[in-house]
KETOR-865216 format. One record per residue: chain; x, y negated, z negated of N, C-alpha, C, O in turn; residue in one letter; residue number from 1. Coordinates in Angstrom, 1 decimal. Last residue first. Example, Ala and Ser with C-alpha at 12.3 -4.5 7.8 and 13.67 -1.06 7.14 Angstrom:
! KETOR-865216
c A n.xx 12.8 n.yy 2.2 n.zz -7.1 ca.xx 13.7 ca.yy 1.1 ca.zz -7.1 c.xx 12.9 c.yy 0.0 c.zz -7.9 o.xx 13.4 o.yy -1.1 o.zz -8.0 r S k 2 .
c A n.xx 13.2 n.yy 5.7 n.zz -7.8 ca.xx 12.3 ca.yy 4.5 ca.zz -7.8 c.xx 13.2 c.yy 3.3 c.zz -7.8 o.xx 14.2 o.yy 3.3 o.zz -8.5 r A k 1 .
END
This chain:
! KETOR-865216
c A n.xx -101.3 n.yy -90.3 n.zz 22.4 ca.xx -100.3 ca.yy -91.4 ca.zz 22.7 c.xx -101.1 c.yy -92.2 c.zz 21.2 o.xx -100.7 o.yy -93.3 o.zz 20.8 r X k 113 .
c A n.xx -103.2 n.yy -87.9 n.zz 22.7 ca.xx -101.4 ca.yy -87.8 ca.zz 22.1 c.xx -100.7 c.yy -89.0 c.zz 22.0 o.xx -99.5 o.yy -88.9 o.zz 21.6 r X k 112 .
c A n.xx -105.8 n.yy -89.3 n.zz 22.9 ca.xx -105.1 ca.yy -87.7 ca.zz 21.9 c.xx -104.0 c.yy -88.0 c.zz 21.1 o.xx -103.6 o.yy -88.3 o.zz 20.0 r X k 111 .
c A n.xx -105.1 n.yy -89.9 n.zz 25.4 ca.xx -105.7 ca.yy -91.1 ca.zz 24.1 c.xx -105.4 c.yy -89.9 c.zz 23.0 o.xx -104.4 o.yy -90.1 o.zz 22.2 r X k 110 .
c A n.xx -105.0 n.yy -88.3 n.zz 27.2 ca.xx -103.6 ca.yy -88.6 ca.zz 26.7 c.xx -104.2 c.yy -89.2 c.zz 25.5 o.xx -103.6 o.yy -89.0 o.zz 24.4 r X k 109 .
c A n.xx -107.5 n.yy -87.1 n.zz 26.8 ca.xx -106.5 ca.yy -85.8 ca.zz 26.7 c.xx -105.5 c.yy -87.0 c.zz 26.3 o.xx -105.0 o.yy -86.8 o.zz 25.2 r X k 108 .
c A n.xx -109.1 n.yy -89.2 n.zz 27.8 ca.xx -109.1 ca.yy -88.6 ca.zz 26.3 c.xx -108.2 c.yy -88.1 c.zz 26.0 o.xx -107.9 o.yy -88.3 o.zz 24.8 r X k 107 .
c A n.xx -108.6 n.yy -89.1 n.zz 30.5 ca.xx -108.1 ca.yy -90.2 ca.zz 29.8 c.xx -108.4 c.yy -89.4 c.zz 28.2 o.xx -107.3 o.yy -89.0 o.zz 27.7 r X k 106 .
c A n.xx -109.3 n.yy -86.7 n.zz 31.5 ca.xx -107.9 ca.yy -87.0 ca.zz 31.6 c.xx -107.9 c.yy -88.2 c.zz 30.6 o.xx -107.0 o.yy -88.2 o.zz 29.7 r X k 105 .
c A n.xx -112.4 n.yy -87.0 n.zz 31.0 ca.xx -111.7 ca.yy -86.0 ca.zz 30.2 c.xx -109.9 c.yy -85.9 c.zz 30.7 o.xx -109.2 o.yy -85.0 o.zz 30.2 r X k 104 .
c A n.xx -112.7 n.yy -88.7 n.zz 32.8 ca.xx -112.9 ca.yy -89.4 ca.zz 31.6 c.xx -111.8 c.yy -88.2 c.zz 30.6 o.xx -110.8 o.yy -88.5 o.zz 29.9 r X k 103 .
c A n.xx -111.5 n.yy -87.4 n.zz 35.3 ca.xx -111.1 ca.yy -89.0 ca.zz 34.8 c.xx -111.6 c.yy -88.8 c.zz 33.6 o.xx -110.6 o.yy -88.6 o.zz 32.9 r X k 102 .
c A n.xx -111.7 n.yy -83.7 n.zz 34.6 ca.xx -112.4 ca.yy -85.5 ca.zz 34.7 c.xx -111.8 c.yy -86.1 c.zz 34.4 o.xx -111.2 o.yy -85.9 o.zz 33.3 r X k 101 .
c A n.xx -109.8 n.yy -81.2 n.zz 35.8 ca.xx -110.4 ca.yy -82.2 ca.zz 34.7 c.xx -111.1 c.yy -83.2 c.zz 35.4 o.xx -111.0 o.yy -83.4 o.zz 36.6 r X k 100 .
c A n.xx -108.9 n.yy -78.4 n.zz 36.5 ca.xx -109.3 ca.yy -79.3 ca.zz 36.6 c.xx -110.1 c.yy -80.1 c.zz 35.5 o.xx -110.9 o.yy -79.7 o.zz 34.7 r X k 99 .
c A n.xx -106.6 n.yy -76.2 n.zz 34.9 ca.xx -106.4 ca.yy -77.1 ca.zz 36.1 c.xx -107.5 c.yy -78.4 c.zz 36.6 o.xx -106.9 o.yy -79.4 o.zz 37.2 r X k 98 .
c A n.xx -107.1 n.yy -76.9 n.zz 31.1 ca.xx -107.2 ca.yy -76.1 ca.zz 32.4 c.xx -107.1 c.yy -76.9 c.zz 34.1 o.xx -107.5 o.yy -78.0 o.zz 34.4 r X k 97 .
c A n.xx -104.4 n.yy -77.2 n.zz 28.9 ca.xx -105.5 ca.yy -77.1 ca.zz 28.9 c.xx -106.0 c.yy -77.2 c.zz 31.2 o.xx -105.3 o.yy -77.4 o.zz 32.2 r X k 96 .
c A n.xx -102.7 n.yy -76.9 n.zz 26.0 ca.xx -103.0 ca.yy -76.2 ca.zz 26.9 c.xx -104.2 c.yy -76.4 c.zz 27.9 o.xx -105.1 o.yy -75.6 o.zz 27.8 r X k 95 .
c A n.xx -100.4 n.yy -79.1 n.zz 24.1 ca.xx -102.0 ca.yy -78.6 ca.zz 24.2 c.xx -101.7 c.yy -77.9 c.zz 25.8 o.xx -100.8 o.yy -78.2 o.zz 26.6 r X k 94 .
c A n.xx -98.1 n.yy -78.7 n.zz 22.7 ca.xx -99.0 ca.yy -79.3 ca.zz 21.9 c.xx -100.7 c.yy -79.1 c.zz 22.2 o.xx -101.7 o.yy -78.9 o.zz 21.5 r X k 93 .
c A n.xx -96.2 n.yy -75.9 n.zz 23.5 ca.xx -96.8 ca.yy -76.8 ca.zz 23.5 c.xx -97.6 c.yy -77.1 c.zz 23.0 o.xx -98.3 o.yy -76.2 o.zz 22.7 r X k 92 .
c A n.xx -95.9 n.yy -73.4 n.zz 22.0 ca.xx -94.2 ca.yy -74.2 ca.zz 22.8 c.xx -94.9 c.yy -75.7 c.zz 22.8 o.xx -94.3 o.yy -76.6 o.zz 22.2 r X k 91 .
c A n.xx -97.5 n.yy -71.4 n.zz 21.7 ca.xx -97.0 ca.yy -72.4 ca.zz 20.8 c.xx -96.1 c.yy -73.2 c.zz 20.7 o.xx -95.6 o.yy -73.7 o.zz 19.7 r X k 90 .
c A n.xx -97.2 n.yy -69.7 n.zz 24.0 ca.xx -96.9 ca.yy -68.9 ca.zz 22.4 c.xx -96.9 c.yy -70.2 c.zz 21.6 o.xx -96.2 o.yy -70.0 o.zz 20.7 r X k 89 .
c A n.xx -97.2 n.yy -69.1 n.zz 26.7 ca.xx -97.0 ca.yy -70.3 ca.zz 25.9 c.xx -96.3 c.yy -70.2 c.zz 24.5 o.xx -95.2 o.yy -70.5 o.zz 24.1 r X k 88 .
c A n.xx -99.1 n.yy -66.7 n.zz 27.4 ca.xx -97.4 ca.yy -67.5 ca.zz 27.6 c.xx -97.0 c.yy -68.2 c.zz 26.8 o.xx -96.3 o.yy -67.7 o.zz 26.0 r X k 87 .
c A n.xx -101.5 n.yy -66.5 n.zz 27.6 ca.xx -101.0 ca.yy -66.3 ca.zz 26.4 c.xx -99.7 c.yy -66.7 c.zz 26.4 o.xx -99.2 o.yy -66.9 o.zz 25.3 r X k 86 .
c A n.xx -104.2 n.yy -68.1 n.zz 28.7 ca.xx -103.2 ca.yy -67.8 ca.zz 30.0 c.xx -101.7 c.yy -67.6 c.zz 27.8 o.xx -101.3 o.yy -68.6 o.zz 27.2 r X k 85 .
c A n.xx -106.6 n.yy -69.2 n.zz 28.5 ca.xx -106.6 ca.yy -68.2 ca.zz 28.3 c.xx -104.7 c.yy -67.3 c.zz 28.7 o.xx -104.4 o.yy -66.1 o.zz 28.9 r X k 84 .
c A n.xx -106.0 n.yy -72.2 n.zz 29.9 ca.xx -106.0 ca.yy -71.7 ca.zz 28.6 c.xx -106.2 c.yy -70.5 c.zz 28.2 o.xx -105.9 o.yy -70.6 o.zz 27.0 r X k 83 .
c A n.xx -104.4 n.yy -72.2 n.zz 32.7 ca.xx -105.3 ca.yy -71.6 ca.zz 31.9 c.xx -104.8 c.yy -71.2 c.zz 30.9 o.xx -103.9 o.yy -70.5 o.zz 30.6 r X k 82 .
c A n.xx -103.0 n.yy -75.4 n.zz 32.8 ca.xx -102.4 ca.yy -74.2 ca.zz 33.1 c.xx -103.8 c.yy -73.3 c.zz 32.9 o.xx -104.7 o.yy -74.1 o.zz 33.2 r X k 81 .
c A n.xx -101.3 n.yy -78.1 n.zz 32.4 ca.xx -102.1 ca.yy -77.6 ca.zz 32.9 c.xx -101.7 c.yy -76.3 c.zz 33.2 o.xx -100.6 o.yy -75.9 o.zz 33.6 r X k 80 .
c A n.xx -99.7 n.yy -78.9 n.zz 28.9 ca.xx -99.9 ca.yy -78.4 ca.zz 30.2 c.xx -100.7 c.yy -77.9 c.zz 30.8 o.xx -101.3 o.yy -77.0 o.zz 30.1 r X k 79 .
c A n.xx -98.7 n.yy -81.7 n.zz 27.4 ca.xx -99.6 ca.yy -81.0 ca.zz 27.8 c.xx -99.6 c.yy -79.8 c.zz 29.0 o.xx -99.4 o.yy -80.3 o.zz 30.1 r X k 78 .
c A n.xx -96.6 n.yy -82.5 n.zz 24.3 ca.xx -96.4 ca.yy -81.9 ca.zz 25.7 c.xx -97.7 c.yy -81.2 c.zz 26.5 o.xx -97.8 o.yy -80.1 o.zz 26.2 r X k 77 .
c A n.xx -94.5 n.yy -85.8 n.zz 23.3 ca.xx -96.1 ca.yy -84.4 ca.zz 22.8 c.xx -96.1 c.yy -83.8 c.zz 24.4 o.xx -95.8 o.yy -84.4 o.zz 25.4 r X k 76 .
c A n.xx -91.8 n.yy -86.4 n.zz 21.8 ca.xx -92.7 ca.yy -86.4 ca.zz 22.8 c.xx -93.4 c.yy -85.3 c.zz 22.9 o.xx -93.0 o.yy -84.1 o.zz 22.8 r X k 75 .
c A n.xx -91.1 n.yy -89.3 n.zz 19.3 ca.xx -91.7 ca.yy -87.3 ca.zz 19.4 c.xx -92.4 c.yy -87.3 c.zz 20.6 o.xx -93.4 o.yy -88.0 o.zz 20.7 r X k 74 .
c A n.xx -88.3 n.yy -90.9 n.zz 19.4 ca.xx -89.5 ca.yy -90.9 ca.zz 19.5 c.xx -90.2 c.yy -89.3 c.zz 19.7 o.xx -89.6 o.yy -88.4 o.zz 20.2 r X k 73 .
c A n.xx -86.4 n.yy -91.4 n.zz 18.4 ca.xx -86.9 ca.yy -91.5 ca.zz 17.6 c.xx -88.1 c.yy -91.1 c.zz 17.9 o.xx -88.9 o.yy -90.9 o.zz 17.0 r X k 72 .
c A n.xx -84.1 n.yy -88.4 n.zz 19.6 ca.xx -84.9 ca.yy -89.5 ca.zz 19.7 c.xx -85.4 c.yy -90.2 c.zz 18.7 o.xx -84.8 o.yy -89.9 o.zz 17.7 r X k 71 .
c A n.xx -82.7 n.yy -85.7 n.zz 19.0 ca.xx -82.0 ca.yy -86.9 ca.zz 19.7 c.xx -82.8 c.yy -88.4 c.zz 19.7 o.xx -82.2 o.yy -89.4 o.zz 19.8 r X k 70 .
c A n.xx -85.2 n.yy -84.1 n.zz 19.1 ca.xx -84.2 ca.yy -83.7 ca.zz 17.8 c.xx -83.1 c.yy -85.0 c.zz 18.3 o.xx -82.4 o.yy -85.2 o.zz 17.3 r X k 69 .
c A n.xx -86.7 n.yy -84.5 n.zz 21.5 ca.xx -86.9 ca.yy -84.7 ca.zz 19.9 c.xx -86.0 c.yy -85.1 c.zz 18.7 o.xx -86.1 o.yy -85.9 o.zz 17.8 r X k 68 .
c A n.xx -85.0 n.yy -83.5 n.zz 23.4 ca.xx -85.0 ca.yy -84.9 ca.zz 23.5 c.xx -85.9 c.yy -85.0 c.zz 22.1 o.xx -85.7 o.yy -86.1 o.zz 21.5 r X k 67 .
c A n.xx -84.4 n.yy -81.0 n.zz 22.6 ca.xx -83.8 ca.yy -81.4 ca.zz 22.5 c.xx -84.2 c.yy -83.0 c.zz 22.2 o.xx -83.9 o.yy -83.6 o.zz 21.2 r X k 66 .
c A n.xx -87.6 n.yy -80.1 n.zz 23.1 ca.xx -86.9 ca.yy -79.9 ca.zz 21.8 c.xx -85.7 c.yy -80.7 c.zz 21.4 o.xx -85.7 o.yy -81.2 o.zz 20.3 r X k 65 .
c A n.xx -87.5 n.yy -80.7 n.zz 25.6 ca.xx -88.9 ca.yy -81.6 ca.zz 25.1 c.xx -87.9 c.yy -81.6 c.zz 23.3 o.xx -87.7 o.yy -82.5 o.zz 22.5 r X k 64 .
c A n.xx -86.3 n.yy -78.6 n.zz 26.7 ca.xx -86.0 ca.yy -79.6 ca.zz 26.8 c.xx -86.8 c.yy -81.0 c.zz 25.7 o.xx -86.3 o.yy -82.1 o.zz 25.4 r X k 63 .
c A n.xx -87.0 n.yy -76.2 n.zz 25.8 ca.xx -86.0 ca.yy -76.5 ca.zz 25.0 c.xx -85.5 c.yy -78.2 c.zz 25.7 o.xx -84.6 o.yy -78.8 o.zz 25.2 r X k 62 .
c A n.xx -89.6 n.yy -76.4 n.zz 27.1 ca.xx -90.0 ca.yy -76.1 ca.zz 25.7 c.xx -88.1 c.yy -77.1 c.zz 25.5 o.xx -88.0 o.yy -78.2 o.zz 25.0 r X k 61 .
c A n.xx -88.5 n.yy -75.9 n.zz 29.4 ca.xx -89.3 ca.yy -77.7 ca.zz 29.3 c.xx -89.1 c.yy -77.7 c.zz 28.0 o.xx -88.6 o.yy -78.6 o.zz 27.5 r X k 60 .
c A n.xx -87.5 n.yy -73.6 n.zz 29.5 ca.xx -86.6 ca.yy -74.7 ca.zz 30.0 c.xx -87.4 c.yy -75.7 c.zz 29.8 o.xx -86.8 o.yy -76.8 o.zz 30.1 r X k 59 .
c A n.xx -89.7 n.yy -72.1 n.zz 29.2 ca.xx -88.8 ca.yy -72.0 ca.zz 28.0 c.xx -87.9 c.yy -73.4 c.zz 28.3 o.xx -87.5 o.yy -74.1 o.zz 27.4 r X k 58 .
c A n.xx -91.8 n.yy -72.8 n.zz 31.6 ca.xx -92.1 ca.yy -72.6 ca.zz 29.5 c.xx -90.9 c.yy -72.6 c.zz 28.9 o.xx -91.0 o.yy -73.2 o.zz 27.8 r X k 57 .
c A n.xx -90.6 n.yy -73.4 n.zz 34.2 ca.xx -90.3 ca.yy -72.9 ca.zz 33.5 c.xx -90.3 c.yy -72.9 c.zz 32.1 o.xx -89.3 o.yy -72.9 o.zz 31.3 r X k 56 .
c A n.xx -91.9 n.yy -73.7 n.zz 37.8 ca.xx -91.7 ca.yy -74.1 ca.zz 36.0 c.xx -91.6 c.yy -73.0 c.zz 35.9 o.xx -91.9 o.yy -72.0 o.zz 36.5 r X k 55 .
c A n.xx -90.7 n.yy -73.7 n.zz 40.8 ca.xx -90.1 ca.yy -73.5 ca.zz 39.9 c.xx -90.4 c.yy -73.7 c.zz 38.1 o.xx -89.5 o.yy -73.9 o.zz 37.3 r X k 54 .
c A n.xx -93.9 n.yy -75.6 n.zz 41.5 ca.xx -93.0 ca.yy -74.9 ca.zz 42.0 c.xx -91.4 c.yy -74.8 c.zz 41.3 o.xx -90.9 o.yy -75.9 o.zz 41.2 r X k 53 .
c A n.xx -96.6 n.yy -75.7 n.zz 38.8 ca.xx -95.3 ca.yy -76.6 ca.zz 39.7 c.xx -94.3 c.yy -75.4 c.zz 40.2 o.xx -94.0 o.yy -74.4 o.zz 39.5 r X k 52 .
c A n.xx -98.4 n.yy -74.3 n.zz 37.3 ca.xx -98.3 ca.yy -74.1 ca.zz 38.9 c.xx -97.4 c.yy -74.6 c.zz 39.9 o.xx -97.2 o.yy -74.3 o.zz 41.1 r X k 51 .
c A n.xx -98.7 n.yy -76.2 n.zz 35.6 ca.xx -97.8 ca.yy -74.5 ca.zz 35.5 c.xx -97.6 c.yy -74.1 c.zz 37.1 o.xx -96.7 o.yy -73.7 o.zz 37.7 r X k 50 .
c A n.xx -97.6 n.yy -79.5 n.zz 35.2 ca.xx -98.7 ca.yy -78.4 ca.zz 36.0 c.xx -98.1 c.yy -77.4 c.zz 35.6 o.xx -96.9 o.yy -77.5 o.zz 35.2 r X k 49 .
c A n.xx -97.8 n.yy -81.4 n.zz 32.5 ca.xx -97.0 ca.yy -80.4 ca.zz 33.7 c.xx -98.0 c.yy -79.7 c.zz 34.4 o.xx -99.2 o.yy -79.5 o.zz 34.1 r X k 48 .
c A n.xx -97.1 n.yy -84.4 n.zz 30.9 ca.xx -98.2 ca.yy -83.5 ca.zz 31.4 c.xx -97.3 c.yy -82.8 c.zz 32.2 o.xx -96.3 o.yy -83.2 o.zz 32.7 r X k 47 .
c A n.xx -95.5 n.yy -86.2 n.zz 28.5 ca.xx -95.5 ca.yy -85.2 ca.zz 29.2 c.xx -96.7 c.yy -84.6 c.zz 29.4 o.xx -97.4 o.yy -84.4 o.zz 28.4 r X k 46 .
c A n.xx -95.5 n.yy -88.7 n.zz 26.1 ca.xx -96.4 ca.yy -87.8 ca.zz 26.7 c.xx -96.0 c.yy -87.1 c.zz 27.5 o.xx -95.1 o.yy -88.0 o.zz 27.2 r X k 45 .
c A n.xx -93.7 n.yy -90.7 n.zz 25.3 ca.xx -94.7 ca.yy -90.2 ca.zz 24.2 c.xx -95.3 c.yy -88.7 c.zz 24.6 o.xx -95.6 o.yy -87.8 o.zz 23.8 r X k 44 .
c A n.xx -90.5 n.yy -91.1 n.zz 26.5 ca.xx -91.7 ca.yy -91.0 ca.zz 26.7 c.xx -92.6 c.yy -90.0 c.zz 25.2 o.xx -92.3 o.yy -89.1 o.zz 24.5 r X k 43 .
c A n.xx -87.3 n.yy -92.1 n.zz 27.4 ca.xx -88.2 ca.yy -91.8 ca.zz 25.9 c.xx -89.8 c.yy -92.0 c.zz 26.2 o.xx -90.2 o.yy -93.1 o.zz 26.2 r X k 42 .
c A n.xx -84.9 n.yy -90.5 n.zz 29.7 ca.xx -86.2 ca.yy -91.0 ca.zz 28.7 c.xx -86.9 c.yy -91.2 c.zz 27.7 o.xx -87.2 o.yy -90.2 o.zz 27.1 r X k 41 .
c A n.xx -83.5 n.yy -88.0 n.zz 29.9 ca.xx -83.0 ca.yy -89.4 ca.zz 29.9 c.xx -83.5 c.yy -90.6 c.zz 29.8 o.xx -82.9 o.yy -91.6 o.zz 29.9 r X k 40 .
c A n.xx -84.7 n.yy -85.9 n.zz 29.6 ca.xx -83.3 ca.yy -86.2 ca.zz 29.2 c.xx -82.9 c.yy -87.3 c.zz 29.0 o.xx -82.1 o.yy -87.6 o.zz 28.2 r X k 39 .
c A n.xx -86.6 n.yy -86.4 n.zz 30.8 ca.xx -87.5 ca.yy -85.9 ca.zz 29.8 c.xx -86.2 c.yy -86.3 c.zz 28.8 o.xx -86.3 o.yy -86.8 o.zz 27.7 r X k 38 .
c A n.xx -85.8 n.yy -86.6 n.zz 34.1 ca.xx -86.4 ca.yy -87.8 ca.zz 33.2 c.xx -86.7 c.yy -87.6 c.zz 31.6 o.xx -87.3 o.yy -88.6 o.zz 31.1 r X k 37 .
c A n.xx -84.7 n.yy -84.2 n.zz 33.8 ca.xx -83.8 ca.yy -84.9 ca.zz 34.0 c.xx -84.8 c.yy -86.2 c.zz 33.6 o.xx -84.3 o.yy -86.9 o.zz 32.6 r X k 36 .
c A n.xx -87.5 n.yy -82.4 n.zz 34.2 ca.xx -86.5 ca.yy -82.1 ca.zz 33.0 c.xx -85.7 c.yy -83.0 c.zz 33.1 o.xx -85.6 o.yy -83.2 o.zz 31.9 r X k 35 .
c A n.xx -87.9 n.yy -83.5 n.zz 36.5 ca.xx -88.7 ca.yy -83.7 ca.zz 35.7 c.xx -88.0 c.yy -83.1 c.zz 34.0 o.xx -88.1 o.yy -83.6 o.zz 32.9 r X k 34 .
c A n.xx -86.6 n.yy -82.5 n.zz 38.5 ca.xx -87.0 ca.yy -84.3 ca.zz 38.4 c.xx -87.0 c.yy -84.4 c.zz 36.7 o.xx -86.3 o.yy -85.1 o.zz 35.9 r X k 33 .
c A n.xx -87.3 n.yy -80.0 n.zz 38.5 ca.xx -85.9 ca.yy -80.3 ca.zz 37.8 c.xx -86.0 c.yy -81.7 c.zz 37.7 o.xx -85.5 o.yy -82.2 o.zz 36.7 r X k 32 .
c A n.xx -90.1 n.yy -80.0 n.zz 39.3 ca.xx -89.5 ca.yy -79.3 ca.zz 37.9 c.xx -87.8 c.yy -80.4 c.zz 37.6 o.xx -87.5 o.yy -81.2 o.zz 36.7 r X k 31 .
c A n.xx -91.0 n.yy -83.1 n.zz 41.7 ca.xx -90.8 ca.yy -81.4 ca.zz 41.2 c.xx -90.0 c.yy -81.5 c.zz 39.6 o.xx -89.4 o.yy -82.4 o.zz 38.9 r X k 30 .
c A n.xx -92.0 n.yy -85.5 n.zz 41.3 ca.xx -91.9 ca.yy -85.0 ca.zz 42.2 c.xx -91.6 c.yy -83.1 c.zz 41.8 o.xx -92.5 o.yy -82.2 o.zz 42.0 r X k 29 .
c A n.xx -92.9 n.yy -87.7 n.zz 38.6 ca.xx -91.5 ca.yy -86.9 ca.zz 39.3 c.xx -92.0 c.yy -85.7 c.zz 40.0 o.xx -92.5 o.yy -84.9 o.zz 39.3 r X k 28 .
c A n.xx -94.5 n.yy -90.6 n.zz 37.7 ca.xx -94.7 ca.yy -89.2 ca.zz 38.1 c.xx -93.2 c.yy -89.1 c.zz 38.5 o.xx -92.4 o.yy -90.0 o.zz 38.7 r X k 27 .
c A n.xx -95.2 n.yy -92.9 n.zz 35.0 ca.xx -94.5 ca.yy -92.5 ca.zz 35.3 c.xx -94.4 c.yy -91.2 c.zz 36.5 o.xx -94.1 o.yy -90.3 o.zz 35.7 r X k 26 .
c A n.xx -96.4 n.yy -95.5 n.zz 32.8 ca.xx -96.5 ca.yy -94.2 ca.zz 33.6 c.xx -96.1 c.yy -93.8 c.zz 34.7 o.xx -96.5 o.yy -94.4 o.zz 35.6 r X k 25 .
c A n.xx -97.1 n.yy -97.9 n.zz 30.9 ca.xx -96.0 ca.yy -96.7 ca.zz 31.5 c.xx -96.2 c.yy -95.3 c.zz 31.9 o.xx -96.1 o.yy -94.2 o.zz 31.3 r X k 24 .
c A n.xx -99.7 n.yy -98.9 n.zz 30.6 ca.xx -98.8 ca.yy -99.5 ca.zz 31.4 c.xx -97.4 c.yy -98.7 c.zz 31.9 o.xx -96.7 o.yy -98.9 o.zz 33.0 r X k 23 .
c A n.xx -102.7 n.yy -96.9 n.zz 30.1 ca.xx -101.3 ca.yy -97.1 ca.zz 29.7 c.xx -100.6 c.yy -97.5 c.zz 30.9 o.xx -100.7 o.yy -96.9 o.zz 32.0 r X k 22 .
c A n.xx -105.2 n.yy -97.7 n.zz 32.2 ca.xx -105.5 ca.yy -97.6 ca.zz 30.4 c.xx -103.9 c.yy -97.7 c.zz 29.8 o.xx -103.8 o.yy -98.6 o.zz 28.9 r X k 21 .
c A n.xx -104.6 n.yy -96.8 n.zz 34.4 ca.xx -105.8 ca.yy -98.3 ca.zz 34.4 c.xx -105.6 c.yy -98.5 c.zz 32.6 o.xx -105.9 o.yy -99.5 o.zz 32.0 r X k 20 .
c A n.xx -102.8 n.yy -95.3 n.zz 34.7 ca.xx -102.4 ca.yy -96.4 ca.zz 34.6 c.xx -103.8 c.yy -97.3 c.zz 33.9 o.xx -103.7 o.yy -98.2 o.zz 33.1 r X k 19 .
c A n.xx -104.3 n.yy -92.8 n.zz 34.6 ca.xx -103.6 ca.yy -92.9 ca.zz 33.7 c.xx -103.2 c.yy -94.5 c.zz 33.5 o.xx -103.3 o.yy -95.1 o.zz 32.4 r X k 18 .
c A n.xx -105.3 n.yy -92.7 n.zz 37.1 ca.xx -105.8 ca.yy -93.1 ca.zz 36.8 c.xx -105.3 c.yy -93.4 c.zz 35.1 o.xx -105.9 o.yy -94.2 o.zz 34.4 r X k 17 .
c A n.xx -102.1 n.yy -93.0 n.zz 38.7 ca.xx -103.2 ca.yy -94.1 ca.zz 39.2 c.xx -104.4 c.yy -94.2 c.zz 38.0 o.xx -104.7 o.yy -95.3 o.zz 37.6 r X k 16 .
c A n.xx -101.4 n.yy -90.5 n.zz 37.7 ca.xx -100.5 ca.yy -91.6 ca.zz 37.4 c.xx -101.4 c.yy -92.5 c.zz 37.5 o.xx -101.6 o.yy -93.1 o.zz 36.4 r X k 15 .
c A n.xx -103.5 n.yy -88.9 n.zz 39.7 ca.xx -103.5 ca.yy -88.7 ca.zz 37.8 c.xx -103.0 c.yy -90.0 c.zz 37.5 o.xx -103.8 o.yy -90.8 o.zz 37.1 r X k 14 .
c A n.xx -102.6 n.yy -89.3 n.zz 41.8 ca.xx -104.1 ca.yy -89.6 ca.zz 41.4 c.xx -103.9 c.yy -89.8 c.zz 39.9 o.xx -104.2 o.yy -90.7 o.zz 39.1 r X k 13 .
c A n.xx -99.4 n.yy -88.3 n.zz 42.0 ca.xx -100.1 ca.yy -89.8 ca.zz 42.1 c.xx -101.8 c.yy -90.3 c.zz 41.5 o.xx -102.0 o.yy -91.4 o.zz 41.0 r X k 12 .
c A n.xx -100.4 n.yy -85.5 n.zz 41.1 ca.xx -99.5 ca.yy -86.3 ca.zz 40.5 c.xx -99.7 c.yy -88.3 c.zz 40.9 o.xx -99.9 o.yy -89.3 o.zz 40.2 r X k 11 .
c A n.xx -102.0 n.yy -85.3 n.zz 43.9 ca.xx -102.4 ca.yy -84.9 ca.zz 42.4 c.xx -101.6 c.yy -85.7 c.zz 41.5 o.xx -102.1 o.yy -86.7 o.zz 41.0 r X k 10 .
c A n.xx -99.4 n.yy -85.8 n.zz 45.6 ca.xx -100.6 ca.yy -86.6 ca.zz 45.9 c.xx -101.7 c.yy -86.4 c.zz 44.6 o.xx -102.2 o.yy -87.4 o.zz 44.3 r X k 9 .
c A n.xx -97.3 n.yy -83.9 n.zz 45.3 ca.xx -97.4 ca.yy -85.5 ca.zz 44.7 c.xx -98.1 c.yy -86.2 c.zz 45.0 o.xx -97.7 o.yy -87.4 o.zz 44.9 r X k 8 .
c A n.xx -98.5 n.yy -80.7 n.zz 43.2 ca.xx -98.5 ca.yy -81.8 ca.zz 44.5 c.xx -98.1 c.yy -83.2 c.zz 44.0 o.xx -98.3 o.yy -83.6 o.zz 42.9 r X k 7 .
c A n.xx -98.7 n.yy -80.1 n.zz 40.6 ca.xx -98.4 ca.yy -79.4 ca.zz 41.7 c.xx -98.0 c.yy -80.0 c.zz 43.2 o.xx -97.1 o.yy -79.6 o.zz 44.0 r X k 6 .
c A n.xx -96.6 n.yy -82.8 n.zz 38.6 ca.xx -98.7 ca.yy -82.0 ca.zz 38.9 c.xx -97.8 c.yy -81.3 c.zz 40.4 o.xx -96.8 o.yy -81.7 o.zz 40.9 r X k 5 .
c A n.xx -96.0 n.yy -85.0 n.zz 36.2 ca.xx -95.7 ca.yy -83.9 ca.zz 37.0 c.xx -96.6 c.yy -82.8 c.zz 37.5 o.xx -97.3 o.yy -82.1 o.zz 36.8 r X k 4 .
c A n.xx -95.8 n.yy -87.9 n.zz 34.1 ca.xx -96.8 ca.yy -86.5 ca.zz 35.3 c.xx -96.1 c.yy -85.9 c.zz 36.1 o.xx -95.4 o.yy -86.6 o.zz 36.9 r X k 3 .
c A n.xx -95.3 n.yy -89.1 n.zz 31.4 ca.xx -94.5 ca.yy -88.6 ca.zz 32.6 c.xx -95.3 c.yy -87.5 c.zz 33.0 o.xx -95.6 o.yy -86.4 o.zz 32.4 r X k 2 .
c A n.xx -95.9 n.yy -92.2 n.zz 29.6 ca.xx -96.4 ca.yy -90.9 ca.zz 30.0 c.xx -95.6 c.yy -90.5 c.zz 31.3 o.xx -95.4 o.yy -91.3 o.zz 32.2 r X k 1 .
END
């Protein structure tokens, strides 16, 4: 799993609770970190914040695309963002809102992994 969250104190909490349940996990610090591990990794999961300083929906979308179409592995893509929020258009696997529960962060990856 690869976190990327607004802050890297958010991004650490998530990673921390992510950990207690999957052994690979991963956070990057800002956007471009985070397109460069997406390139040069095989990860199941991707989480983003929308609110990360520089995102960009189309540059994750064609990254997440790439590293598919190169992999064996399919990596599924979450982002925090508001789900009312119409951007997206179907780039990503799920949409879902800035704050969550531990329990409801663990389900969200149990979902995709």
């Amino acid at each position: 799993i690869l976190v990327c969250k607004n802050s890297v104190m958010e991004s650490k909490i998530f990673g921390s609770i992510l950990k207690h349940t999957y052994q690979d996990v991963d956070i990057v610090p800002n956007f471009d970190e985070l397109l460069k591990q997406i390139a040069s990794e095989n990860y199941k999961l991707v989480m983003v914040d929308k609110k990360l300083n520089g995102f960009n929906a189309d540059k994750l979308a064609n990254a997440i695309n790439e590293h598919n179409a190169s992999s064996g592995v399919k990596l599924k893509s979450v982002i925090f963002a508001d789900p009312e929020d119409g951007m997206f258009g179907g780039k990503f696997d799920a949409i879902t809102k800035y704050s969550i529960t531990k329990a409801d962060l663990e389900k969200l990856a149990k979902k995709f992994i």
